[in-house]
GUBASE-308464 format. One record per residue: residue in one letter; x, z, y of N, C-alpha, C in turn. Coordinates in steps of 0.1 Angstrom, whole numbers, plus 5000, padded with zeros to 4 digits. Atoms other than C-alpha are relative to their C-alpha. Example, Ala and Ser with C-alpha at 12.3 -4.5 7.8 and 13.67 -1.06 7.14 Angstrom:
// GUBASE-308464
A500950004988512350784955500950005012 S499150004989513750714989499250085011 
//
This chain:
// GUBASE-308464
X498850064995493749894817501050125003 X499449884996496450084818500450055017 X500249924986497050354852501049855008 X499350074996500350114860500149845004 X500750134999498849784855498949945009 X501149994993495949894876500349905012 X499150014985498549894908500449875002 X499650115000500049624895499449845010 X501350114994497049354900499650065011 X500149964988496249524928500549935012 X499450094992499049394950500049844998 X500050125004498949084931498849925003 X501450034992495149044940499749985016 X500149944987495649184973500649835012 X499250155000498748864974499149875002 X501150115002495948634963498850005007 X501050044996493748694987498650034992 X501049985013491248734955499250165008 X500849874998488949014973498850034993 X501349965015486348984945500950104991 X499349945011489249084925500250145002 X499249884993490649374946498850104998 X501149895001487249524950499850014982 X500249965018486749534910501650094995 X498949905002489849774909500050125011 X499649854986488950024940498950054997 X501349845000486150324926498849935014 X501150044986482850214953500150145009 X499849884988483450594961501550025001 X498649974997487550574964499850015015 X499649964986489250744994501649925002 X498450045000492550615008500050025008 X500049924988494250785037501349945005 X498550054992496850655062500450075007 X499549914987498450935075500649975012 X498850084987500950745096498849985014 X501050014990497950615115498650125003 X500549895003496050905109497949984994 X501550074998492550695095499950034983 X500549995017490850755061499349854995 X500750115005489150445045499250044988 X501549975004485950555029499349894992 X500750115007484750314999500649884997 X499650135002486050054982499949895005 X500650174990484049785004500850055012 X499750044985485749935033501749974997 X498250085002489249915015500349855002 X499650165001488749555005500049935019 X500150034989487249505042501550025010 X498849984993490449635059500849914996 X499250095012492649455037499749855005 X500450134997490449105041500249985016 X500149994986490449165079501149975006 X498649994997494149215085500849865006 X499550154994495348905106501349904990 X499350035015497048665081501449995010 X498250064995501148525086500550134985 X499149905009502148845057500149954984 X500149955014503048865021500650104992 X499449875007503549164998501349964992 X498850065011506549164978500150204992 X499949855007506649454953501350044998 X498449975004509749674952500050074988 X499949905009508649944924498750075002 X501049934999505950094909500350084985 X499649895014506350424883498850045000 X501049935002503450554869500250134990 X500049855004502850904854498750074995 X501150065002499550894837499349975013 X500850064990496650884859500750015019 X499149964988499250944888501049895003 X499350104999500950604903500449975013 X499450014983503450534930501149854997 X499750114994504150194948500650005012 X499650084985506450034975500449914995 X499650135002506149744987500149975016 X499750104988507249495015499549945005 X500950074998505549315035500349915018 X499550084993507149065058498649955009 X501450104990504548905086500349955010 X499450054992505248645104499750055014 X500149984986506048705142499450155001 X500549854999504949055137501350104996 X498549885006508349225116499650024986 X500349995010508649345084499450144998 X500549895004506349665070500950024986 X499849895013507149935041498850074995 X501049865009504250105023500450094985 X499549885010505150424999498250005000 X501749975007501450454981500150064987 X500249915015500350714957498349994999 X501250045002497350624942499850104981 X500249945012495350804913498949924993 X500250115008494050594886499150064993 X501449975012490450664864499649874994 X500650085009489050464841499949845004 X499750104992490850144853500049985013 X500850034983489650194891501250095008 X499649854988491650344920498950095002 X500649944991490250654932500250075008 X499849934992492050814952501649955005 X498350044997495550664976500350095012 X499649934989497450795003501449904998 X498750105003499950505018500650105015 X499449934988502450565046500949835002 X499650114994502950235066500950075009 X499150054990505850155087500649925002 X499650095000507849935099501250015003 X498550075001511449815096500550075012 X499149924985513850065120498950025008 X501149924991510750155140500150145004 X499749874996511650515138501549975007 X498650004995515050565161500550104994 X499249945006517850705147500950115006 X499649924991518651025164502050015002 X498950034998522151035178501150144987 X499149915008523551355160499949964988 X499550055013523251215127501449934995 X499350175006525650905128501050054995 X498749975006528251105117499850014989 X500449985017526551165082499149894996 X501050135009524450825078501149875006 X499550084995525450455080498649915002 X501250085000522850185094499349954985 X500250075013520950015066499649825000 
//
């Protein structure tokens, strides 16, 4: 399957709840790293596990994914009820159909504050 395709079903699996699915696209030895939180996730069973675990009310919404061969980068949105909306930027590297290797960077909507000396050179978003 192609690297970009990979990502694709991925979120779309991830969407669906389908964690048979998700885990048949994550390496059983893939790494994924969340620097923001600063935690590694060790094995595809513990990706899908995190993932499955995650208190429901969310859905993903894809904004863009570019791939570059086995080198593929995603954001996407991720509204949850009563909780706010998230942003994940994920760079994931792609073998022989399987993730094996991501690095995402969760946050959430205005969460960072917007230091005061700037406002003269930005506008809200």
């Amino acid at each position: 399957m192609e690297t970009l395709r990979v990502v694709e079903e991925l979120w779309d699996r991830i969407q669906a709840r389908d964690w048979e699915g998700v885990a048949g696209l994550v390496a059983e030895d893939a790494v994924v790293e969340w620097p923001v939180s600063g935690e590694r996730i060790v094995g595809g069973g513990n990706y899908v596990a995190v993932n499955r675990e995650y208190p429901e009310g969310w859905e993903i919404r894809v904004l863009r994914i570019v791939a570059d061969g086995d080198e593929v980068v995603s954001e996407v949105e991720v509204p949850h009820e009563g909780v706010g909306v998230f942003r994940a930027a994920s760079f994931w590297t792609v073998r022989d159909g399987r993730i094996v290797r991501g690095r995402e960077y969760w946050t959430g909507l205005g969460s960072d504050p917007r230091p005061q000396w700037r406002s003269a050179f930005v506008e809200p978003m």
